[in-house]
RODO-2510 file (C-alpha; in nm, 4 decimals, decimal comma):
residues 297
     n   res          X          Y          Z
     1     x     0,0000     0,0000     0,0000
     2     x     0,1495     0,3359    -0,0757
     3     x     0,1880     0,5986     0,1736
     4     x     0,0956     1,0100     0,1625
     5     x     0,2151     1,2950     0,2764
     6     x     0,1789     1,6418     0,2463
     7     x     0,1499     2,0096     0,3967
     8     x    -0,1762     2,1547     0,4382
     9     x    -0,2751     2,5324     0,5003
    10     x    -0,5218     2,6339     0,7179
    11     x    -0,6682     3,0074     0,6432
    12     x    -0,9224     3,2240     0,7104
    13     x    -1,0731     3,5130     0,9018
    14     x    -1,0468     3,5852     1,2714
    15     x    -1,3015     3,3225     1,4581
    16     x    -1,4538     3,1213     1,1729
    17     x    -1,2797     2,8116     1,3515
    18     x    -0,9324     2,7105     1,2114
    19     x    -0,8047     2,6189     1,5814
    20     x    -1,1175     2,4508     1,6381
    21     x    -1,1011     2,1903     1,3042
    22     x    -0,7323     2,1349     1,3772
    23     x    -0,8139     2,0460     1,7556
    24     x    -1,0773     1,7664     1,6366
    25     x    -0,8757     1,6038     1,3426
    26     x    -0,6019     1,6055     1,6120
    27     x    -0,8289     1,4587     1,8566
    28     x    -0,6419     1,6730     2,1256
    29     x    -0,6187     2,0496     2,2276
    30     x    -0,2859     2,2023     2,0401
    31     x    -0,3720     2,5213     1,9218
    32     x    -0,5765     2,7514     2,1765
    33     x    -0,9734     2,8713     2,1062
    34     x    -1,1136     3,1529     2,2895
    35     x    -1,4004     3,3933     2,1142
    36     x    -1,1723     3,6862     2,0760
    37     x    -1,1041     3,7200     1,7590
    38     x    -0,7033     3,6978     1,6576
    39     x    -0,6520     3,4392     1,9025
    40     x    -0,3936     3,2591     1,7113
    41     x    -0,0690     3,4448     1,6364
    42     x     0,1834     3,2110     1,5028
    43     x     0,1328     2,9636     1,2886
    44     x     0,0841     2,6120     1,4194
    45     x     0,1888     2,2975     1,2561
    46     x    -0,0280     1,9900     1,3785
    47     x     0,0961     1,6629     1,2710
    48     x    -0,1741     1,3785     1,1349
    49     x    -0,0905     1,0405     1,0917
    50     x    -0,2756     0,7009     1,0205
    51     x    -0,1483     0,4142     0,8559
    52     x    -0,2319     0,5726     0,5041
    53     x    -0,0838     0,8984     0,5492
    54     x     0,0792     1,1714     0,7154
    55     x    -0,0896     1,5343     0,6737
    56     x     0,1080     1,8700     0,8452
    57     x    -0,1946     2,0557     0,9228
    58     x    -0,0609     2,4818     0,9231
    59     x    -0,3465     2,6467     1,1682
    60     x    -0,2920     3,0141     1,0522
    61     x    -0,3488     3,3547     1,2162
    62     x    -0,7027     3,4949     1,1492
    63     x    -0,6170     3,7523     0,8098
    64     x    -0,7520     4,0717     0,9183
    65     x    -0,6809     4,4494     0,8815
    66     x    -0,3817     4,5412     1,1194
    67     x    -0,3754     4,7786     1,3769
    68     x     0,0302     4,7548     1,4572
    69     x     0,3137     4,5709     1,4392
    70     x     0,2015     4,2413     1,5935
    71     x    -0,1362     4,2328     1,3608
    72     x     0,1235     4,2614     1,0585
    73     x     0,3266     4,0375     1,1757
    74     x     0,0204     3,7646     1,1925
    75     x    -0,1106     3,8849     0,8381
    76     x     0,1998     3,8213     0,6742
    77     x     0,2185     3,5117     0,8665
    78     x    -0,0777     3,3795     0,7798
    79     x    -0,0909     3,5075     0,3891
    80     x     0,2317     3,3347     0,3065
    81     x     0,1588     3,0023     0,4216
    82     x    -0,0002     3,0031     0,0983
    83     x     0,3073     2,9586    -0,0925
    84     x     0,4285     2,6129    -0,0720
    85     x     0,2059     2,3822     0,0177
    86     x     0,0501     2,1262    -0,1272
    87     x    -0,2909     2,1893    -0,0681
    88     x    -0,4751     2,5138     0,1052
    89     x    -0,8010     2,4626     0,3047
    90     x    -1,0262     2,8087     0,3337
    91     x    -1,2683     2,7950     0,6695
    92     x    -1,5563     3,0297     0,6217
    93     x    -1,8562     3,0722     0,8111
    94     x    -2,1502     2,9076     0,6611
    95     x    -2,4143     3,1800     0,8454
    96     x    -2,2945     3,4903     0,7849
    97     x    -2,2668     3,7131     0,4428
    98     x    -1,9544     3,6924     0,2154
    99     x    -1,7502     4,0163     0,2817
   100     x    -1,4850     4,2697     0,2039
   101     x    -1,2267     4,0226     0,4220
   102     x    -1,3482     3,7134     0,2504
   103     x    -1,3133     3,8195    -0,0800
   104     x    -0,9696     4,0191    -0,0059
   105     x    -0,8198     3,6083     0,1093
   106     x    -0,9863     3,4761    -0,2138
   107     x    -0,8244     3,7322    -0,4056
   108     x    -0,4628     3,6287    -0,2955
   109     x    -0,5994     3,2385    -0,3016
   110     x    -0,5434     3,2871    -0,6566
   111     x    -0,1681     3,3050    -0,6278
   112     x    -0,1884     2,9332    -0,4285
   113     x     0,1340     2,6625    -0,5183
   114     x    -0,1538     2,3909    -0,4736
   115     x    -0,5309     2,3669    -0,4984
   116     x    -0,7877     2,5225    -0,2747
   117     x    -1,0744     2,3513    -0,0957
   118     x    -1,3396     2,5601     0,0775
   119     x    -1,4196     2,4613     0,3859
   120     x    -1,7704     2,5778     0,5033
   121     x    -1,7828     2,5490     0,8745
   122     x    -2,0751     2,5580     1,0955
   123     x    -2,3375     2,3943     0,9069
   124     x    -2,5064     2,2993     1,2078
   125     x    -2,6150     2,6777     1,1992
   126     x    -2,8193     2,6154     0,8718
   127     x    -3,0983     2,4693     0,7172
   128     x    -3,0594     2,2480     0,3881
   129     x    -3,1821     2,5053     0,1429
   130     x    -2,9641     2,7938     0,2953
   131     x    -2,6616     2,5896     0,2999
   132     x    -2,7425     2,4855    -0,0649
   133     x    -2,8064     2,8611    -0,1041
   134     x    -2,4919     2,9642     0,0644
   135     x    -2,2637     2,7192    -0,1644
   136     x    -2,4146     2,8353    -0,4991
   137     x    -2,2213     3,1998    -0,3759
   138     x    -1,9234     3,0657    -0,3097
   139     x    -1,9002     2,8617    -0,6152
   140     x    -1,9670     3,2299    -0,8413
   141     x    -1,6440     3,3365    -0,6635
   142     x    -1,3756     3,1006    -0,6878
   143     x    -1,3087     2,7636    -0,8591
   144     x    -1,2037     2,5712    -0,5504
   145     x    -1,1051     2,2290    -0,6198
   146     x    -1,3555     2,1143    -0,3327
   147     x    -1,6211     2,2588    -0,1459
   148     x    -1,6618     2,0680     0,1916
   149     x    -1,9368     2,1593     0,4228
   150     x    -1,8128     2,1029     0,8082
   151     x    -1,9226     2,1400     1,1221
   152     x    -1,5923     2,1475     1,3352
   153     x    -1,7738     2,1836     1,6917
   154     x    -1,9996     1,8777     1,5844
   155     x    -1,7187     1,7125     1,3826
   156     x    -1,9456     1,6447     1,1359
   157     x    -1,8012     1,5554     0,8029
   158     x    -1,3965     1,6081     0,9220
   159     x    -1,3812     1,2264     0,8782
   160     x    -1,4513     1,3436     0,4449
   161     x    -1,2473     1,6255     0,4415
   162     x    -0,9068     1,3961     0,5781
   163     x    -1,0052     1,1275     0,2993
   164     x    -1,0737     1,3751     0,0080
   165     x    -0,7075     1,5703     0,1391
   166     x    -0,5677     1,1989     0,1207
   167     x    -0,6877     1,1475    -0,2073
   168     x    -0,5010     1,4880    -0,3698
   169     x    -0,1831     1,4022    -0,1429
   170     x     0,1263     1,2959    -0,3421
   171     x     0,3107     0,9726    -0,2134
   172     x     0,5875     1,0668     0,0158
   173     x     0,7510     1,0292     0,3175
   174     x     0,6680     1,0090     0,7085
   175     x     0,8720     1,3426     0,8294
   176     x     0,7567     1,2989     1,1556
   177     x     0,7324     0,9921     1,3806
   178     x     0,4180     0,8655     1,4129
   179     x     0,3318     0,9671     1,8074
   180     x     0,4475     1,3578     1,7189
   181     x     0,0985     1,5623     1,7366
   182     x     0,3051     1,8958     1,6451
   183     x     0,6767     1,9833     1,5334
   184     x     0,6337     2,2861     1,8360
   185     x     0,8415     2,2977     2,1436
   186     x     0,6821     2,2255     2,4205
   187     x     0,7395     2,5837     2,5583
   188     x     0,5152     2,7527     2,3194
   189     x     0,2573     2,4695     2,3446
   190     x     0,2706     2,5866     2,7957
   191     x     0,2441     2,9808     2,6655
   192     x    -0,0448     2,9358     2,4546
   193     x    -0,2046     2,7827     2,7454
   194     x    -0,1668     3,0536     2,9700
   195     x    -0,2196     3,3281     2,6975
   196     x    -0,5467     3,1108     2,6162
   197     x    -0,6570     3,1472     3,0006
   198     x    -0,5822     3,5142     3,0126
   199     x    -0,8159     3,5621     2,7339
   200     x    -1,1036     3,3842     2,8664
   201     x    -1,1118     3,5095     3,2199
   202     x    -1,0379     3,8565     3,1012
   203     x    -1,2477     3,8930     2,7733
   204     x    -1,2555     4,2259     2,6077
   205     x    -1,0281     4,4201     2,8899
   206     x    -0,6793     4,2942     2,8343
   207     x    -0,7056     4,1376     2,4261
   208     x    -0,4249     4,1562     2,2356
   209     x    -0,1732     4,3299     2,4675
   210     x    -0,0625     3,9919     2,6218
   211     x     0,2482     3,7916     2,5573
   212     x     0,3930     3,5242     2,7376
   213     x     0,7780     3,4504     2,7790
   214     x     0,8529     3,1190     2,9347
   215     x     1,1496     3,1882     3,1917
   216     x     1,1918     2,8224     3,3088
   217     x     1,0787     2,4923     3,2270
   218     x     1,2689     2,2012     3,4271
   219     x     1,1622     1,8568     3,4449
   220     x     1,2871     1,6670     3,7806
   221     x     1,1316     1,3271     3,9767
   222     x     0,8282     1,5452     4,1261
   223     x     0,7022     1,6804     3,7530
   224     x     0,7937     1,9757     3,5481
   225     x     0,8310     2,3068     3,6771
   226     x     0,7227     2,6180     3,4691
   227     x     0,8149     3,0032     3,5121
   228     x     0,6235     3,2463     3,2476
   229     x     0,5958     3,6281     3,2390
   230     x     0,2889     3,7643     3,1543
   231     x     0,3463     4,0938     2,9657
   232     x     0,1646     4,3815     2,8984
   233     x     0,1150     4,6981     2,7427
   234     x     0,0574     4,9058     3,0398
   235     x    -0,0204     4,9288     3,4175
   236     x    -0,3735     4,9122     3,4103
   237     x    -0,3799     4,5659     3,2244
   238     x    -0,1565     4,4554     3,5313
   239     x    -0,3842     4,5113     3,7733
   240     x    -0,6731     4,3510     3,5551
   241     x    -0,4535     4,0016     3,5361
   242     x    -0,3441     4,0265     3,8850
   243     x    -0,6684     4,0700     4,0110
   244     x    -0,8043     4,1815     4,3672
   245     x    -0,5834     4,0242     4,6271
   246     x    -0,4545     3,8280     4,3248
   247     x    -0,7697     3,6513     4,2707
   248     x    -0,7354     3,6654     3,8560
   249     x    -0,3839     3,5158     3,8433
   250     x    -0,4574     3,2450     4,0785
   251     x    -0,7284     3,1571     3,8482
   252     x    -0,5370     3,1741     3,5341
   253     x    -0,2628     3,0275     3,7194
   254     x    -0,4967     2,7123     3,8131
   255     x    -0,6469     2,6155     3,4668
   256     x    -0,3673     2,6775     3,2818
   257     x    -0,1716     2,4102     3,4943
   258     x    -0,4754     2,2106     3,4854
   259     x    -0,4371     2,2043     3,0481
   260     x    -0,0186     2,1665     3,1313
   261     x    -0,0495     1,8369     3,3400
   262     x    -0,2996     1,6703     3,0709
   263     x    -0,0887     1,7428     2,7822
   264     x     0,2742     1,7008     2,9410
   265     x     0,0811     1,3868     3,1278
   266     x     0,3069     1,4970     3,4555
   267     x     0,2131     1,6635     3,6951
   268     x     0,2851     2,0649     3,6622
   269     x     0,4324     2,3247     3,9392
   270     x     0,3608     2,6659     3,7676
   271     x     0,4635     3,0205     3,8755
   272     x     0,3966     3,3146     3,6801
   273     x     0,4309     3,6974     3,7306
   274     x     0,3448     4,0106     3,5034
   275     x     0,5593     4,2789     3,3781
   276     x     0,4583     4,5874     3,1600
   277     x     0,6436     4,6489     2,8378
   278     x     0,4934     4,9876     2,7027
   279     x     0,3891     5,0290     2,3287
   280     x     0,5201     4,6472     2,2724
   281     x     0,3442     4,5572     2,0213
   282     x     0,4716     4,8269     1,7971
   283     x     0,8613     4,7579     1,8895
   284     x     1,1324     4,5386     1,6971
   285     x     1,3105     4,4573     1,9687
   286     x     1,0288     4,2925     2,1682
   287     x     0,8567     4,1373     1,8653
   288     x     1,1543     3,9485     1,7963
   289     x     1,1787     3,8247     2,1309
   290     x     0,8289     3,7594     2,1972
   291     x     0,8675     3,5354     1,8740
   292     x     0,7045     3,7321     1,6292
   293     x     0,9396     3,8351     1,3986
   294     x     0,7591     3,8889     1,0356
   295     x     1,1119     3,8673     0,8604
   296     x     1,1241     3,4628     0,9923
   297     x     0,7656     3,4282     0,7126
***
């Protein structure tokens, strides 16, 4: 039996549910989901692997319009894992209107190494006739090779879209061993977690002004033991994350150890302090070492 591998990009808008998809066909949590949109800032390679094929998922940055340095760093990100590949999935919403952003991505689809499937997500939201409605757009605007309705929450038709990807996969090598889930350290994997935990306990107040730096991360007999900085734009947003009489931090401190010790399977000591780094998001010198570095895309 032949064997098939490949690189597959994952794009889209903010929230439409690129994390979520690669999370299911994963069957485990790798990249992090939260309902603020621009969650994911890196890209994020998850590895897929059966005994027909191995498939490097690339979970994208949301493509949006920047508002500084960090947003361009995740557009340019995200727009160039175009190039490349063998195949590029696009996730759009299946209940709401095609738009400026939509057709902006589909635009620079065009220039795409391999084909294009549309993914339409969130069929669950529909009825029959408007998703038959909805795909009848789509098809006027591009000539995708596939057009794959999904629901990722459900899961409903993934187990289609990994056997149609198999089919248009080239036969190739395993570049990963079979138990790797993700060609990440395990560092960023532990900051995602926290960042992930910051965003849901502090919503709208402290979005996109949050980075984490992993300080230590030592494994002895008793577990691993993790040291990240929380950093933010100003002094206010410290407060916010520390809480009153650091009730906030304990509680991101507490579910983000509680995600560490299921994936790392050990149990997790985890200390973690915040630091303000004015304007950072709009400054070489921390972009770079906050990992976000457009001129490694």
């Amino acid at each position: 039996m032949t064997f098939k591998s490949g690189f597959v990009s994952i794009v889209g808008r903010p929230n439409v549910g690129k994390s979520t998809l690669l999370n299911h066909i994963l069957q485990t949590k790798l990249a992090i989901t939260s309902a603020t949109a621009q969650t994911t800032r890196n890209t994020i390679q998850g590895i897929y692997t059966d005994d027909e094929a191995q498939i490097i998922f690339m979970d994208t940055p949301g493509i949006h319009k920047p508002q500084d340095g960090l947003g361009s760093f995740m557009n340019t990100n995200a727009l160039n894992s175009i190039y490349g590949v063998d195949l590029v999935l696009f996730i759009a919403p299946a209940d709401e209107k095609i738009g400026k952003g939509d057709r902006f991505i589909v635009e620079r689809l065009k220039e795409a190494d391999g084909p294009v499937y549309l993914v339409l997500n969130k069929i669950d939201l529909l009825s029959k006739d408007q998703l038959i409605e909805k795909l009848n757009e789509w098809k006027e605007l591009f000539d995708f090779k596939e057009i794959i309705p999904i629901s990722a929450v459900e899961g409903d038709n993934i187990d289609h879209l990994i056997t149609t990807i198999k089919n248009d996969l080239e036969e190739g090598v395993m570049y990963y061993p079979k138990d790797h889930i993700t060609d990440h350290p395990e560092r960023f994997i532990m900051a995602e977690f926290i960042r992930e935990k910051i965003l849901y306990f502090t919503h709208e107040e402290v979005p996109h002004s949050v980075a984490i730096v992993i300080e230590k991360m030592e494994e002895d007999d008793n577990g691993v033991h993790i040291m990240a900085a929380i950093v933010v734009d100003r002094p206010s947003q410290k407060a916010i994350i520390i809480g009153k009489q650091g009730s906030m931090i304990k509680k991101i401190r507490q579910n983000a150890r509680r995600e560490m010790k299921r994936f790392l399977q050990t149990s997790v000591d985890l200390e973690l302090f915040v630091k303000v780094e004015k304007d950072w998001r709009n400054k070489q010198k921390y972009l770079r070492e906050f990992g976000y570095d457009e001129n490694d895309y």
